[in-house]
C-alpha positions in Angstrom: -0.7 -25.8 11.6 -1.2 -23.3 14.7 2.9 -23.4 15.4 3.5 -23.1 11.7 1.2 -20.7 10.2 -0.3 -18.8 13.8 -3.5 -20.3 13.1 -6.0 -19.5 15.8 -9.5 -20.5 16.6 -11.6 -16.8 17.2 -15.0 -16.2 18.3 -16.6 -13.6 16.6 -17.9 -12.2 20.0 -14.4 -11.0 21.1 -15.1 -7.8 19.5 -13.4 -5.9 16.3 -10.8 -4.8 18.1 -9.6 -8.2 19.9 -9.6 -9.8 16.4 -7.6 -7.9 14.3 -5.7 -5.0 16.5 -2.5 -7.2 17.4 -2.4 -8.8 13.7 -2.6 -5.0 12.0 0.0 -4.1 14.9 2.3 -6.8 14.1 2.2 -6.6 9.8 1.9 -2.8 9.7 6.1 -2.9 9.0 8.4 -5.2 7.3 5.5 -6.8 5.1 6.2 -9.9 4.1 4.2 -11.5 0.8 2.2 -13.6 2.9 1.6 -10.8 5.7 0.5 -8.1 3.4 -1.8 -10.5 2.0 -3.0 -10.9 5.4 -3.6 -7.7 6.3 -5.6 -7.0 3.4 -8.2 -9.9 4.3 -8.2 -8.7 7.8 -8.9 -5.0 6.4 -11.2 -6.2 4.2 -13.2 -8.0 7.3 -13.5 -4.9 8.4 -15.2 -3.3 6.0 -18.1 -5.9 6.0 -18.7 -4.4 9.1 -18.3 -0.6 8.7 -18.4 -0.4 4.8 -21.5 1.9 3.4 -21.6 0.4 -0.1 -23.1 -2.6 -0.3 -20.8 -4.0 -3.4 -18.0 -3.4 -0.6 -19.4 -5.7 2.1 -20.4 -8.4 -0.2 -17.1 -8.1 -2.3 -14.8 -11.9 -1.2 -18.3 -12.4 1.2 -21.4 -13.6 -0.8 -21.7 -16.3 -3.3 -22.6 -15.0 -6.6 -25.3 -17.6 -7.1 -27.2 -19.1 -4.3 -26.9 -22.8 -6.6 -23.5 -22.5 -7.6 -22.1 -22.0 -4.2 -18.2 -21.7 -3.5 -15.0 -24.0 -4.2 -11.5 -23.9 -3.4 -9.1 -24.1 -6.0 -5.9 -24.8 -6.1 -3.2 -24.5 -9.5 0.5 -24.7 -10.0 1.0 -23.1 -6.5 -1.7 -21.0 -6.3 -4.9 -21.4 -4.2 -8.0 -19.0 -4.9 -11.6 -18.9 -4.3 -14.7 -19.1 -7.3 -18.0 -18.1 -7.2 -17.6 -14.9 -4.6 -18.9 -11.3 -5.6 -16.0 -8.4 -6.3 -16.8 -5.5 -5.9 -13.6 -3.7 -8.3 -12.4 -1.2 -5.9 -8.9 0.0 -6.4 -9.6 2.5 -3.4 -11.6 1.1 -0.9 -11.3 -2.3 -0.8 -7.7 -3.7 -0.1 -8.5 -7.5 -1.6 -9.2 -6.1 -5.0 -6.8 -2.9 -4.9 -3.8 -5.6 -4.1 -5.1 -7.6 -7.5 -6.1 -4.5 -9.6 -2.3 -2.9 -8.6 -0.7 -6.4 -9.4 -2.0 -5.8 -13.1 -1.7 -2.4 -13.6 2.1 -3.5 -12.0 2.9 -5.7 -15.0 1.1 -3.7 -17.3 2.8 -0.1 -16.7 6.1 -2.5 -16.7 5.2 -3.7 -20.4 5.3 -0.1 -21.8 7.6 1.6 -19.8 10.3 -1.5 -20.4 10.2 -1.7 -23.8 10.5 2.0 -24.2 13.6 2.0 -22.6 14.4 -1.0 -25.2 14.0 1.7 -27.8 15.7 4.3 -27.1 12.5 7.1 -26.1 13.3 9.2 -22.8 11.3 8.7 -19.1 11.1 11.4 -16.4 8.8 11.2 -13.5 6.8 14.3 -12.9 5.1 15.0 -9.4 2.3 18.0 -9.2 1.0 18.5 -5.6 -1.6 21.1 -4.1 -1.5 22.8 -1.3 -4.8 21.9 1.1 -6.4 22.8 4.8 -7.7 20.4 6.5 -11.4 22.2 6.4 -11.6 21.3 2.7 -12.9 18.3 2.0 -11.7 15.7 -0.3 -14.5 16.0 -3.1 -13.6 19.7 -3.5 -9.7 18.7 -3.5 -10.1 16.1 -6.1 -12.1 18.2 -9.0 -9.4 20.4 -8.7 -7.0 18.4 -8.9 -8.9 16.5 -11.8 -9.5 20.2 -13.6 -5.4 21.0 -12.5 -5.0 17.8 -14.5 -6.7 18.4 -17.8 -5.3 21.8 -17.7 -2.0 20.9 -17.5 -2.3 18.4 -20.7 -4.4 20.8 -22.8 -4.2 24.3 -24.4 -1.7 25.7 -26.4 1.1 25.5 -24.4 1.1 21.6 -24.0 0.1 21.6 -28.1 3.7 23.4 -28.5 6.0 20.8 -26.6 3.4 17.9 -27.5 6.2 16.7 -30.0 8.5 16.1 -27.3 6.0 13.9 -25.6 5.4 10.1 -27.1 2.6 10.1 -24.1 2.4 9.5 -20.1 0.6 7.0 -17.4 -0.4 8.5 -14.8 -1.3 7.6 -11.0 -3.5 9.8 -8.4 -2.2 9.2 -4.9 -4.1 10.1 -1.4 -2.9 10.4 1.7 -4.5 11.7 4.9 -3.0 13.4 7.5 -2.6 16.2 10.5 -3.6 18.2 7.4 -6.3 16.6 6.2 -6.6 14.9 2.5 -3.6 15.1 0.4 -3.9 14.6 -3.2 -1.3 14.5 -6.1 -0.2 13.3 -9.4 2.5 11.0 -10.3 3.4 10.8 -13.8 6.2 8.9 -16.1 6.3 10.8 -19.1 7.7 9.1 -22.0 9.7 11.9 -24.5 11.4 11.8 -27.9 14.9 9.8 -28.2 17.7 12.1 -26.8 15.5 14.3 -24.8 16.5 15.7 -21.9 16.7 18.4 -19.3 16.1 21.5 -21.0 13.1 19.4 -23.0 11.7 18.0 -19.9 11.5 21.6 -18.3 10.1 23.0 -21.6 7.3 20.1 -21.0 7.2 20.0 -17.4 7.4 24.0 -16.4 4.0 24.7 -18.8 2.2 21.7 -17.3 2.8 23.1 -13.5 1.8 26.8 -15.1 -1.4 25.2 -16.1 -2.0 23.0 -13.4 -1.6 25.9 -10.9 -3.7 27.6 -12.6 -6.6 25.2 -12.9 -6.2 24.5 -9.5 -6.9 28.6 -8.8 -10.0 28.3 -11.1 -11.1 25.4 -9.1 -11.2 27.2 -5.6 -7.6 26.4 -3.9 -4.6 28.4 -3.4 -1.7 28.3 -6.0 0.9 25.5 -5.1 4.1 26.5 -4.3 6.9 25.4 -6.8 9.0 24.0 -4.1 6.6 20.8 -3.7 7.0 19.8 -7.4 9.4 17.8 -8.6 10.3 16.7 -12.5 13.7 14.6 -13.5 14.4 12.8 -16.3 15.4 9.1 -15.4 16.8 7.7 -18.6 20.2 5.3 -19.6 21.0 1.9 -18.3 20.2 3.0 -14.6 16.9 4.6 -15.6 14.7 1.5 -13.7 16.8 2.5 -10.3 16.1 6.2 -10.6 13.0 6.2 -10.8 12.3 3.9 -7.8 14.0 6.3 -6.0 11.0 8.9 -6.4 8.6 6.1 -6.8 10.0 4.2 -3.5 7.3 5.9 -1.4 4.7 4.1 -3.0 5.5 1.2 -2.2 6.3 -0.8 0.4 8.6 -2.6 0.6 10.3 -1.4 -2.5 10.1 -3.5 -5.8 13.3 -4.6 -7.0 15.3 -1.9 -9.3 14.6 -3.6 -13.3 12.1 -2.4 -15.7 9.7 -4.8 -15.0 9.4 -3.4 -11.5 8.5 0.0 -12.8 4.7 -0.3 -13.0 4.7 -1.9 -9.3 6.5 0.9 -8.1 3.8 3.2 -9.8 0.8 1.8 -8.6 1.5 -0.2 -5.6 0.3 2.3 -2.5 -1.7 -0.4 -1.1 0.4 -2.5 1.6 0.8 0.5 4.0 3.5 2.3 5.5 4.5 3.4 8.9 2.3 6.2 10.9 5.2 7.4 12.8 7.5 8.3 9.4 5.6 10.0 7.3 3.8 13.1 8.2 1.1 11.7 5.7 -0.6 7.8 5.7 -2.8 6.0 3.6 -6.0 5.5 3.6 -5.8 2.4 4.7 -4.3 3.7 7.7 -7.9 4.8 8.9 -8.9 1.6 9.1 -6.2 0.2 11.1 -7.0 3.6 13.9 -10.8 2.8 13.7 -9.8 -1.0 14.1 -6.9 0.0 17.1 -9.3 2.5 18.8 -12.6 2.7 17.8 -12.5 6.3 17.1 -15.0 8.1 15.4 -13.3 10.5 13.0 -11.7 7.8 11.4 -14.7 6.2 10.4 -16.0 9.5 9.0 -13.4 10.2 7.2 -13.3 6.5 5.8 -16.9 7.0 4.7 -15.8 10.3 3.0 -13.2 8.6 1.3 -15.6 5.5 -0.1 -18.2 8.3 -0.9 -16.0 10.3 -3.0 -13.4 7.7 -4.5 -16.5 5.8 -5.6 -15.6 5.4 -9.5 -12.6 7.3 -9.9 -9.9 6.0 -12.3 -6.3 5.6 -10.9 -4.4 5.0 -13.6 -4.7 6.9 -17.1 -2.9 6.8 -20.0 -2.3 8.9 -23.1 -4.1 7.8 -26.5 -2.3 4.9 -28.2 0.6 4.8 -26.0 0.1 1.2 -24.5 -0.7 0.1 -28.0 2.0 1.7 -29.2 4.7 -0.2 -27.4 2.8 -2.7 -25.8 -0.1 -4.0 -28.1 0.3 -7.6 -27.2 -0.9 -6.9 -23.8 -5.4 -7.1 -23.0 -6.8 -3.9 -22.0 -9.3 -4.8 -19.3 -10.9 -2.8 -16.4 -10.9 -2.6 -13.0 -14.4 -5.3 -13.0 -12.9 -7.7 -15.7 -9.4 -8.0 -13.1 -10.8 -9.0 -10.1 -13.3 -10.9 -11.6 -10.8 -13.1 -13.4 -10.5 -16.3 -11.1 -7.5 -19.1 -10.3 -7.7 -22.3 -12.6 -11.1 -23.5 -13.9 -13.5 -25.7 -12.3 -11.3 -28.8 -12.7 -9.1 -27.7 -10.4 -11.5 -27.4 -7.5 -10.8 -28.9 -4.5 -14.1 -28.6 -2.2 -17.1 -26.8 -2.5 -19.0 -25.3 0.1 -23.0 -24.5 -0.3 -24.7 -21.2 0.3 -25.4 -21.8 4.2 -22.0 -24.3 4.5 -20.3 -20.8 3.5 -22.2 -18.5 5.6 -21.4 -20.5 8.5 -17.4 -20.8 7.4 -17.0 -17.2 6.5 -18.4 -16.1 9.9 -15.0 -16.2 10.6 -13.3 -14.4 7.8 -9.7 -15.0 9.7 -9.8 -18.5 8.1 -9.7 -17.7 4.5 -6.4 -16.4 4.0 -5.1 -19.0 6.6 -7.0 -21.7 4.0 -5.2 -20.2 1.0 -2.0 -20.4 2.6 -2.0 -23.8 3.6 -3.9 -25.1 0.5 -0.8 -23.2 -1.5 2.1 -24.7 0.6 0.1 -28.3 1.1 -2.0 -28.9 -1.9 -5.6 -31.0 -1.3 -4.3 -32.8 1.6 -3.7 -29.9 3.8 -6.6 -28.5 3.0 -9.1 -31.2 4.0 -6.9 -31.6 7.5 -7.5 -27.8 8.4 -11.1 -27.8 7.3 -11.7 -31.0 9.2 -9.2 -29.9 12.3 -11.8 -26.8 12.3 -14.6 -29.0 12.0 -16.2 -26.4 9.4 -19.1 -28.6 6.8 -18.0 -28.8 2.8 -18.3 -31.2 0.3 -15.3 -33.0 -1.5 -15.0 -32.5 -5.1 
């Protein structure tokens, strides 16, 4: 197991920054499946330590029940834990962000392929603000929230409303030299045959309005340069728009239409600090983990502070019904709480102080999964027992 999978023994007095600043270093680029699941555990370990909501350090941590305890599980492939809290986080917790973004992948992929099937129009719409780094991110997002309803409202948007079927849309937030960066992605889905001069009927009165709701709301008026609107419809409309939705995501879904929705929503791997003059938030954690410094962990409480309850993705009324009915509308909570397999597929079971006492160190969780995926019930046991850590056999 330790040449195979890097498994290594860690003492939980080396420190944060011994334990998980060469592992962050190492999966920061080129993220592999099993690495960027890695380096959300390892993020996540972190905020046990530094997180200010409680929901946050208990979320993968602390048994839901002190009876019940917690079992491994193991299904088809798949390995999972049951009986651990969630906390439901799509912004501040990288364990239920990467599960959350998996479903609102597949489920922004249902609508937006089968519109294509039929015919209707997609463009991607951008609207950005312009920001200082003195203003802090609560002001910056109820304008941007205000810019939003604005630009979806009024009469203007009630006269090109016909051209509209209706829209997802994704907040994104970055941080950077400049401080917070906030802005809206959207794929708007319009009439059969529209096209460029529809989209910029649409398009130009939503950036009138959102300028102008972002004025109302204290900030300068953004310039027009840092918008962007195309419409990305035809055979190739999949690979167009991962061109302007690449930068979400990392590495980049394939090009099909059931990719679409990943390429939306999934901001959560992370993405170089050296290429982009913004980062995600993530990226504070991996400086507070790599250095220790101060700011980050400010800002990081900022962002937990105001992110707290936000909704990332929204949708118009009835558009998910519309060409995706067959598919459950659930929240953030109900995803993350779903679990792998049922209790016949439980493998061990650990009590409330057996799990204390192996969760002291968190490395070996998604080390666990891993080999409990690739090795089934038999590798499990050996790397529990090689670890000497106490369970019971189911």
């Amino acid at each position: 197991f330790q040449a195979e999978d890097g498994i290594r023994d860690r003492s939980p007095s080396r420190g944060l920054g011994d334990v998980y600043k060469r592992q962050l270093e190492n999966t920061a680029n080129n993220l592999s499946a099993d690495s960027r699941r890695r380096l959300r555990y390892e993020r996540r370990a972190v905020l046990w330590q530094v997180s200010k909501l409680q929901r946050i350090r208990h979320c993968g941590r602390v048994p839901r029940s002190k009876d019940d305890g917690v079992t491994l599980r193991h299904i088809e492939g798949m390995a999972g834990l049951a009986g651990l809290q969630h906390c439901g986080s799509v912004w501040a917790d990288p364990v239920c962000a990467g599960r959350i973004l998996v479903h609102r992948a597949l489920e922004i992929g249902a609508v937006l392929g089968r519109a294509i099937e039929q015919g209707y129009s997609l463009a991607f719409l951008t609207l950005t603000m312009q920001h200082r780094i003195t203003q802090p991110l609560d002001l910056l997002w109820a304008a941007g929230q205000k810019g939003w309803q604005r630009s979806i409202s009024g009469r203007g948007w009630v006269a090109v409303e016909h051209l509209v079927e209706g829209w997802v849309r994704v907040w994104e937030v970055t941080y950077g030299a400049n401080g917070w960066h906030l802005h809206v992605h959207c794929v708007m889905v319009l009439a059969p045959g529209a096209g460029a001069d529809e989209l910029e009927q649409v398009a130009g009165g939503m950036f009138d309005r959102w300028s102008r709701g972002l004025v109302a709301a204290g900030l300068d008026a953004p310039r027009r340069i840092g918008q962007d609107w195309h419409i990305v419809t035809g055979a190739n409309a999949s690979e167009k728009l991962g061109e302007y939705l690449s930068k979400l995501a990392d590495p980049a879904p394939a090009p099909d239409s059931s990719a679409l929705g990943l390429e939306l929503t999934h901001s959560m791997p992370g993405r170089s600090a050296k290429s982009l003059a913004t980062r995600p938030t993530w990226a504070l954690l991996d400086e507070l983990v790599a250095t220790g410094d101060a700011d980050s962990l400010d800002r990081w409480h900022e962002w937990e502070r105001v992110s707290k309850g936000k909704r990332q993705v929204g949708w118009s009324k009835g558009l998910r019904e519309t060409f995706a009915p067959e598919v459950e509308v659930l929240t953030d909570d109900d995803v993350v709480q779903q679990e792998v397999g049922t209790d016949h597929d439980d493998i061990v079971r650990w009590s409330g102080e057996q799990w204390r006492a192996f969760v002291a160190e968190p490395d070996r969780i998604v080390m666990l999964l891993e080999v409990t995926e690739r090795a089934g019930r038999p590798g499990a046991v050996a790397l529990l027992d090689h670890w000497g850590v106490e369970y019971e056999l189911v």
